[in-house]
C-alpha positions as CSV (number, residue, x, y, z in Angstrom):
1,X,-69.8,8.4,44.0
2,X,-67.4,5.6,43.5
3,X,-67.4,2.3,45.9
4,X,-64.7,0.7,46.3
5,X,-64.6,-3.2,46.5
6,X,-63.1,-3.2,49.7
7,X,-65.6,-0.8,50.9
8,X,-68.6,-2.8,49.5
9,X,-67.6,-5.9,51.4
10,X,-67.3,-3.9,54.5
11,X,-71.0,-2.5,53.7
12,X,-72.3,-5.8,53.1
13,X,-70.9,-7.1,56.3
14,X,-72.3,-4.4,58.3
15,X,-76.0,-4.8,56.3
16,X,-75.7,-8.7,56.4
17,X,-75.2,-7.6,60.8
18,X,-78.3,-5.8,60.5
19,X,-80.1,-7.8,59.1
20,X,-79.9,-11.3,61.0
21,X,-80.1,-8.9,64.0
22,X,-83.4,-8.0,62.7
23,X,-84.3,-11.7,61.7
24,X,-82.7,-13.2,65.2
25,X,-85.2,-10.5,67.2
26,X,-88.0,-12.0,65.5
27,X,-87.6,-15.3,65.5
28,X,-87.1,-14.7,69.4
29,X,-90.3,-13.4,69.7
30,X,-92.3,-15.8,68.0
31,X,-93.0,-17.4,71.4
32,X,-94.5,-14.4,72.9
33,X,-97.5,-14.4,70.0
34,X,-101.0,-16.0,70.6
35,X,-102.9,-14.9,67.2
36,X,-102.1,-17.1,64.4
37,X,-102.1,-14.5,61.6
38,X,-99.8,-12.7,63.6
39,X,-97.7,-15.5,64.4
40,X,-97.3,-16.5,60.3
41,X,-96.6,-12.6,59.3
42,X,-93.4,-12.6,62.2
43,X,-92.5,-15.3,60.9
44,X,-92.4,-14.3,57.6
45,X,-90.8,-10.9,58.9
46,X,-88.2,-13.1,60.3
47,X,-87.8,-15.1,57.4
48,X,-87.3,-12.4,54.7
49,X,-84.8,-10.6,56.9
50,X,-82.5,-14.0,57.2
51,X,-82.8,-14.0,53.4
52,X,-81.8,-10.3,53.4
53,X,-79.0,-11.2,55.3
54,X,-77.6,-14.5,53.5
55,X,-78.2,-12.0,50.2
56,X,-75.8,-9.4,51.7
57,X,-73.1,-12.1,53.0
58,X,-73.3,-13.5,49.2
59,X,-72.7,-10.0,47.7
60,X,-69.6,-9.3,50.4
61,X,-68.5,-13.2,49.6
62,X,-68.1,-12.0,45.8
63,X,-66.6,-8.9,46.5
64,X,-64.3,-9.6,48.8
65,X,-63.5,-12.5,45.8
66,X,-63.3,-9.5,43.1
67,X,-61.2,-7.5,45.8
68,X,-58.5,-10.6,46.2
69,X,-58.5,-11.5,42.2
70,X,-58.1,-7.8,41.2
71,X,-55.1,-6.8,39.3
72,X,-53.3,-3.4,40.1
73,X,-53.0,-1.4,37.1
């Protein structure tokens, strides 16, 4: 199965969505938590989903650059 790089962008946009609405949910919940071991592994949860998410807007950043600087043969 081939992807193209106009489809990869679009996949990474809709991950990179996904993602920071995963990471946004748990940082808005952080409030909610009285343990503190619970309150470091949300956070952490929260944390690796942003970094998910900036990962996935990096990849679609350099397709969408490999898209645009492409050459039609």
């Amino acid at each position: 199965m081939k992807i193209s790089a106009q489809m990869s962008v679009v996949l990474a946009a809709i991950f990179a969505a996904l993602a920071f609405g995963f990471a946004i949910t748990g940082f808005s919940s952080l409030g909610t938590i009285t343990d503190p071991q619970q309150l470091s592994d949300a956070k952490g949860f929260a944390w690796f989903w942003a970094f998910l998410g900036t990962v996935a807007v990096a990849l679609g950043a350099i397709g969408w650059w490999i898209a645009r600087t492409q050459k039609d043969e």
